[in-house]
C-alpha positions in Angstrom: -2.1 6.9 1.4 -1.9 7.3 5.3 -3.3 4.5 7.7 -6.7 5.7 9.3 -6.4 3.9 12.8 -2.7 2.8 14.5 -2.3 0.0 16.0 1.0 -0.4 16.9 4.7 0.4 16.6 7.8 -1.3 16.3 10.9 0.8 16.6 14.1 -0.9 15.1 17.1 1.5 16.1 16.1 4.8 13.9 13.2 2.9 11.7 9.8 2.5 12.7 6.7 0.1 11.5 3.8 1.8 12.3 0.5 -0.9 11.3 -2.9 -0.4 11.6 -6.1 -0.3 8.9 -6.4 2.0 5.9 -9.3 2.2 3.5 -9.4 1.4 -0.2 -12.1 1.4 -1.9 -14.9 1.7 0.8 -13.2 -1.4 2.6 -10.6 -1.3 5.7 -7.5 -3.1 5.1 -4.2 -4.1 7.5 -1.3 -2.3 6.1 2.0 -0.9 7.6 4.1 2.4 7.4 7.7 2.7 7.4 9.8 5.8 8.8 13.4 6.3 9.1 15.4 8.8 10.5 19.1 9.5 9.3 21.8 11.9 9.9 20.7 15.7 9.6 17.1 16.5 8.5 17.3 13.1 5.9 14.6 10.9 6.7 12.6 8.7 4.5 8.4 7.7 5.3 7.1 5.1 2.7 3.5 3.7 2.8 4.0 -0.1 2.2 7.3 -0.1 0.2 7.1 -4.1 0.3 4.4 -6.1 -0.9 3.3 -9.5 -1.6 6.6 -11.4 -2.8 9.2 -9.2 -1.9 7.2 -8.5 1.7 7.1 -12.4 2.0 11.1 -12.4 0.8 11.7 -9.5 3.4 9.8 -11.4 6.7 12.0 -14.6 5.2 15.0 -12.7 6.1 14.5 -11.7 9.3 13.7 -15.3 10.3 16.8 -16.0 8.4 18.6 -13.9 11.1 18.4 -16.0 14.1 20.2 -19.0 12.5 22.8 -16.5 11.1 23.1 -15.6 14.8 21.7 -12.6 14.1 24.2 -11.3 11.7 23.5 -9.3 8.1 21.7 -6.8 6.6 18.5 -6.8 5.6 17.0 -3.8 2.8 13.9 -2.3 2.1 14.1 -0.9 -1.5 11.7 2.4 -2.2 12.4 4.0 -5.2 15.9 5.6 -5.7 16.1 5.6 -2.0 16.8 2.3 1.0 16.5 1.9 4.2 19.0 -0.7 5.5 18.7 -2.8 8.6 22.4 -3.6 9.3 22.3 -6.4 12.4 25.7 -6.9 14.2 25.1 -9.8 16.5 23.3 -10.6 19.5 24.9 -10.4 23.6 22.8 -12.5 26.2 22.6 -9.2 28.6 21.8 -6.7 25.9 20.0 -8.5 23.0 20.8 -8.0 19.5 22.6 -5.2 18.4 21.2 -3.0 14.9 22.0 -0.2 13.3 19.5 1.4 10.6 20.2 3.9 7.8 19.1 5.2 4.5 21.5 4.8 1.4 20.4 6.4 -2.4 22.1 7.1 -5.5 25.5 8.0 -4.1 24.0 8.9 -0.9 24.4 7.5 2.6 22.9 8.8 5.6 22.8 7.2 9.2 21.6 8.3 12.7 24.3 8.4 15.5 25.5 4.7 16.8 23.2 1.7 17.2 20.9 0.2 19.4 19.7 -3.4 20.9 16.3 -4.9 20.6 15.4 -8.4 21.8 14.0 -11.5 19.7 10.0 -10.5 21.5 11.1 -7.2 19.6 11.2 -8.9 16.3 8.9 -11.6 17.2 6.8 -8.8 17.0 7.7 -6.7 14.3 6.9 -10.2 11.9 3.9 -10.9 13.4 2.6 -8.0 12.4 4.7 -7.7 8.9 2.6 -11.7 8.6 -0.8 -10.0 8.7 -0.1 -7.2 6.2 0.9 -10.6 3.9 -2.6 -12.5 5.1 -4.6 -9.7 4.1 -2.6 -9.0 1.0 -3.1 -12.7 -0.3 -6.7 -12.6 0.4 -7.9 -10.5 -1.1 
């Protein structure tokens, strides 16, 4: 299933959210889109690989973050396949530092280096991940 209208992206080093509205069963829906680049031509794209409770756990976890001091690794689990969220720490001039890569059955493969995004970053990105759970739940 592919979203029929973007609206918006959140880039977190090599994985991207995309969210915006897809339609199921006549009706238009919030949903999200994860893609992730890693080493080579590997790259993984999942339609909503988290929902309900383990999308609630996942949003959880990145709140968790900030009171880790921004420290830990947080996974999204699609099939035989993850994509990992590795955070490394935050620095008051660069905000916080985050790697992301995909790991499978004996399988690891990961974009060159890392990169910073700030907390408005992932302010965002749970906003967003809140609304796919508020639609989810009502319906």
């Amino acid at each position: 299933m592919n979203l029929s209208q973007i609206q918006s992206r959140q880039k977190i080093d090599n994985a991207i959210f995309t969210f915006g509205t897809y339609e199921t069963d006549g009706e238009k829906t919030f949903g999200y889109k994860v893609y992730c680049a890693g080493s080579g031509s590997h790259e993984i794209e999942k339609f909503m690989p988290l929902q309900n409770e383990s999308l609630t756990e996942f949003i959880h976890k990145f709140k968790q973050l900030k009171h880790q001091n921004y420290k830990g690794k947080i996974k999204i689990k699609s099939g035989w396949s993850n994509i990992n969220l590795q955070f490394y720490g935050s620095k008051t001039d660069k905000g916080i530092k985050v790697k992301a890569y995909i790991t499978g059955f004996l399988f690891f493969s990961s974009g060159f280096g890392s990169s910073f995004v700030s907390q408005s970053d992932l302010d965002r990105l749970i906003n967003s991940l809140e609304q796919c759970t508020v639609v989810q739940t009502a319906v």
